[in-house]
N, C-alpha and C positions, 0 to 999 in steps of 0.2 A: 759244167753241169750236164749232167743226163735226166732221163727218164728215171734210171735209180740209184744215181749217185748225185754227191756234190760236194766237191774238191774243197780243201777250210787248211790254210795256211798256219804253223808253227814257230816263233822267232821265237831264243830265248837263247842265252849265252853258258851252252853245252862247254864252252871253254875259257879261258882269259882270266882274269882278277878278279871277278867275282860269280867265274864257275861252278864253284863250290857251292857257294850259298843258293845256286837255283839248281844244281842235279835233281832234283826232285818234285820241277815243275812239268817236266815233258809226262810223269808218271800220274799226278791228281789229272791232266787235260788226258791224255789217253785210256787213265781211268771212265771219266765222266764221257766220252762219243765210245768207249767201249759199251759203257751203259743203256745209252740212245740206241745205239746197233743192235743189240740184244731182243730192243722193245720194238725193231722194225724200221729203227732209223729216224729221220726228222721228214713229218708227211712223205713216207715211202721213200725217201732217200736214203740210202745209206751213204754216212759220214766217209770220206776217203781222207788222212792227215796226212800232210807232208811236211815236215821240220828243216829248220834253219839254223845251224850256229851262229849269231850275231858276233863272238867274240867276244863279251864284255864292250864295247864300244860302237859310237854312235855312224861313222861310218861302216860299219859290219850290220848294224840293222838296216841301212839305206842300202845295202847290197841284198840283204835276206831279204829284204822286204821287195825291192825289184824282182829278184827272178823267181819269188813264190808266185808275184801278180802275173811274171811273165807264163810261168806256170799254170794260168788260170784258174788259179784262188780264186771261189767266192769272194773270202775276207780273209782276217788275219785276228790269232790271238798271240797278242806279246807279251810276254811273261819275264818282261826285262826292264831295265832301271834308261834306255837310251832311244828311246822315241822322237825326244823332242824337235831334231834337228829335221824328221822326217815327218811331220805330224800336220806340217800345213797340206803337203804335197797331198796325201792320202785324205787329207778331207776336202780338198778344191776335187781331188776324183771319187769323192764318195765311195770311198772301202769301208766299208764296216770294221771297225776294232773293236776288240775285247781285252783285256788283260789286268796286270796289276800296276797300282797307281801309285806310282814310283817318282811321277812327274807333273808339274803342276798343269803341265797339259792337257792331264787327262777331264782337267775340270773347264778346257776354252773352246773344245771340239765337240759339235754336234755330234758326230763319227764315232764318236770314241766311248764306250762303256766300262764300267768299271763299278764300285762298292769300296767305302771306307776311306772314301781319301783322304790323305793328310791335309792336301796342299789343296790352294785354289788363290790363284793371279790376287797376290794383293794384302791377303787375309791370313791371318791364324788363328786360333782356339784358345780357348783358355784353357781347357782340359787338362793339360799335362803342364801348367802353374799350378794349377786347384790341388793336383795330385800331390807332386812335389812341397807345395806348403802347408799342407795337410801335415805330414812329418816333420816340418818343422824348418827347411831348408830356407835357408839366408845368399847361397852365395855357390851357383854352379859352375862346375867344369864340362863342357860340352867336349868329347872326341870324334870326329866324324871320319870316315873312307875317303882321301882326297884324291881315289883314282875314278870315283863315282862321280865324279864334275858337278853336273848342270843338278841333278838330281837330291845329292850331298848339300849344296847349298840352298839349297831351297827347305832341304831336311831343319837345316843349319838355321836360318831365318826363321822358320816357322818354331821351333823349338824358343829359339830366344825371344823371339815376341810374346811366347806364352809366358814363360817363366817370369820376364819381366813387366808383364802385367798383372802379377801376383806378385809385386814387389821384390822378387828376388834376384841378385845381381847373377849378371853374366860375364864371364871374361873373354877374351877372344877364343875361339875354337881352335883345338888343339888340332892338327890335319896326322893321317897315319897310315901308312901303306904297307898292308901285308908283305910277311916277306924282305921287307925292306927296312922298313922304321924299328928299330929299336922298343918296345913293349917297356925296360929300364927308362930309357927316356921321355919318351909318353907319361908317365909314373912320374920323376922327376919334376916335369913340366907340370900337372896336378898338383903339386909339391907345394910346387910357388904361387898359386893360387891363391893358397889357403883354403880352399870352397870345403862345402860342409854336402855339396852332394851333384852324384855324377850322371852325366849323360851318353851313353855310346849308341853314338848313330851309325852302326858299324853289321857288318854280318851277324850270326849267333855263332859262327863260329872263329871271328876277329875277335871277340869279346875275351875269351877268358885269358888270353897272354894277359891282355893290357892290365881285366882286372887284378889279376893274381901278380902283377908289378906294383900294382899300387897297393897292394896287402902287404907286399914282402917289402915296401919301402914304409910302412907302418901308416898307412892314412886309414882314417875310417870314414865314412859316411854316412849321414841321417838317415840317406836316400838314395839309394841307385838304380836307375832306371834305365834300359836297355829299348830299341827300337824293334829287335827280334830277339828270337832263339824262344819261342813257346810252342818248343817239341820236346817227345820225347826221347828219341837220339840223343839234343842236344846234355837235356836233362842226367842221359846215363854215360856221355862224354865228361861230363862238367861242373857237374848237379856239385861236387864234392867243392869247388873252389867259387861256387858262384852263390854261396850261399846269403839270404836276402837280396838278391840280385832279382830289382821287379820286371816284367815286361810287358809291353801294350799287346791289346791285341783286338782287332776290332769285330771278328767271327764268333759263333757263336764256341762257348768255352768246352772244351775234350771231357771236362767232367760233368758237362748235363746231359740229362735225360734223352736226346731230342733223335726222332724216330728218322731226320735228315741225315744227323750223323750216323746211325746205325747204315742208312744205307752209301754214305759216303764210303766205310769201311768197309762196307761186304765188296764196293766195289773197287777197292783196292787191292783187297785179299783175290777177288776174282781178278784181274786185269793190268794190278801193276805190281808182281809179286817182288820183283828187284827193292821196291818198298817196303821195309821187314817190319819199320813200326808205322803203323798209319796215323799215328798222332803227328804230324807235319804242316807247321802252318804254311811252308812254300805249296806243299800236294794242295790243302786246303786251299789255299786261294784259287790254284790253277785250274781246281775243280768247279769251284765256283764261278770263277770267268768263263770259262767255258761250259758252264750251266747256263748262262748269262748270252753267251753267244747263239746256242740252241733254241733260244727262247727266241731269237729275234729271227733265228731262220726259221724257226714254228711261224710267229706270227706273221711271215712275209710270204704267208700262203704257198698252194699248190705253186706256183708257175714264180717263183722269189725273184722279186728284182733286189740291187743294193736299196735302193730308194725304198723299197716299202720296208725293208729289214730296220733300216736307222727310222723312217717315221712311224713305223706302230713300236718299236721296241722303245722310243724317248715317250709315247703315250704311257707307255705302263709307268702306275704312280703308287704299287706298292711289291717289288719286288724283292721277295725275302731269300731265295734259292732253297726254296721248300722248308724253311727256319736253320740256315747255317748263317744268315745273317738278318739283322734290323730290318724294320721294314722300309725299305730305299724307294722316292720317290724320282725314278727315273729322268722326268723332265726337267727338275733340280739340279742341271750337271753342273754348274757355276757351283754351287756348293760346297764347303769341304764336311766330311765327318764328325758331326760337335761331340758322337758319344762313343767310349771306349770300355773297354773291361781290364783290369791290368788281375795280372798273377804274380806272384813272388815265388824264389826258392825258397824252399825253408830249410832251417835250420841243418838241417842232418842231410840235407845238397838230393833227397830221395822221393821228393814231390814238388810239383806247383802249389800254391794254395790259393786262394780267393781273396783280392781286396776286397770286400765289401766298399760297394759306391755309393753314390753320393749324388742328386740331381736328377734322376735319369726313372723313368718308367721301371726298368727293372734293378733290382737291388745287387745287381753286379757290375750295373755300367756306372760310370764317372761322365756327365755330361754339363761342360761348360755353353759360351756362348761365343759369337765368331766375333774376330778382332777386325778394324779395319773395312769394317763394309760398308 
């Protein structure tokens, strides 16, 4: 840190197995402190990024993460699925993290901020039961990324705790590796189930081999529900074979009104032009985390230490990201997410549409109650 700078760290896995599905996180974060800089920075700082490939994997973030701190990072926003292995370390030294909650970790660290978690030590939701038996589902197939380790399974548990607390049965999860695993035999494996409705805990863009395997092996479904892919790239890749194929989403939805999106976009179109469609919920989050990160080195004053960044940023107990998300009560970090929005493709593979929810304040979210607490 200087007089008008302050140095804010980058991990996120520019390469490896599940590169693909985050190219487009380096662009919503470089978006949003393009933004801050524009407006004169954070209290007269201006933002300096510097980035990491993690690789996809958990030793490559305990290398990123060392030499951004050696580097003299402020902090660090991780925009990646492999924290966990390093997450004690960084909070016994008080680093401020940011990022997306990929890991149940994100809910056992002071340190650590985040929005929308799935996960939290212990617990799941009912939310994504209520969804699923809403349609009717008796009897699901879970497929999950089994190069996503610690992250995957935790996806894997929380899923089936829900599901099966809406009475509906689970079979063992199906494991699937880009690239590697057969899309026919994933399909096959569905097969023998019998289930009447599917779950891909997988990229948005793992998703459509598997599901268009299990179309051309004749299985239908109540229900199919997807962990991502509510973009619209994905939508103009895939929209054709993914048709009622639902998927979560816990930000506010691409089709409302809302004057945070408006300026989400302008500041993509400004600052992350390689971004050609801004509806991207990987940009969207990255943006938001690192809206989220801003906010804690706003609050940590002229003269910022780490310490005062993590304790006034856990004071705040209604942090919306100017309405791209719920209103989040910061100090809550044990908590996971209880309300969600889900979209569906429709029919003709050429739009999201709106489930109408169920529970929840507003008439788009689905919001159950935590399991296990």
């Amino acid at each position: 840190m200087t007089p008008t700078e302050v140095k804010v760290g980058l991990v996120y896995p520019d390469s490896g197995p599940v590169g693909a599905g985050f190219r487009y996180a380096r662009s919503g974060v470089e978006a949003r402190i393009a933004l801050a800089n524009a407006s004169g920075g954070v209290n007269g700082r201006k933002i300096v990024l510097e980035w990491r490939d993690d690789q996809g994997n958990t030793s490559g973030f305990a290398r990123a993460a060392d030499d951004l701190l050696r580097a003299g990072v402020f902090g660090l926003i991780a925009e990646t699925l492999f924290v966990a292995d390093t997450a004690d370390r960084l909070d016994k030294e008080g680093v401020p993290v940011a990022g997306v909650p990929g890991e149940a970790v994100w809910t056992q660290h002071r340190n650590m901020f985040t929005f929308g978690s799935l996960q939290a030590a212990g617990s799941s939701v009912t939310t994504f039961g209520l969804y699923l038996r809403r349609f009717g589902a008796t009897r699901a197939a879970l497929v999950f990324n089994d190069t996503q380790s610690r992250s995957a399974e935790g996806l894997v548990r929380l899923f089936t705790d829900s599901l099966r607390s809406q009475g509906i049965a689970v079979a063992d999860p199906i494991g699937y590796t880009p690239g590697i695993t057969s899309p026919d035999r994933v399909a096959a494996q569905i097969k023998a189930l019998d289930a009447d409705a599917f779950v891909g805990i997988v990229s948005g863009e793992d998703l459509p081999p598997i599901y268009t395997a299990a179309k051309r092996a004749g299985l239908t479904f109540k229900v199919a529900l997807a962990s991502s892919g509510y973009d619209t790239q994905f939508l103009a890749r895939h929209g054709a074979s993914m048709a009622g194929v639902s998927v979560l989403t816990p930000h506010v939805l691409f089709t409302a009104d809302s004057p945070a999106l408006h300026a989400y976009r302008q500041a993509v179109i400004d600052h992350a032009p390689e971004l050609d469609q801004t509806d991207n919920e990987i940009a969207l989050g990255a943006y938001i985390t690192t809206d989220e990160f801003l906010l804690g080195l706003e609050l940590a004053g002229a003269c910022p230490t780490r310490a005062a960044f993590i304790d006034n940023l856990r004071a705040v107990r209604d942090y919306d990201a100017g309405g791209l998300i719920p209103t989040t009560d910061l100090s809550r970090f044990g908590d996971p997410n209880l309300c969600y929005s889900f979209v569906r493709v429709n029919q003709t593979g050429t739009a999201f549409e709106v489930v109408p929810g169920v529970g929840g304040p507003d008439p788009h979210q689905w919001c159950g109650t935590r399991l296990g607490a």
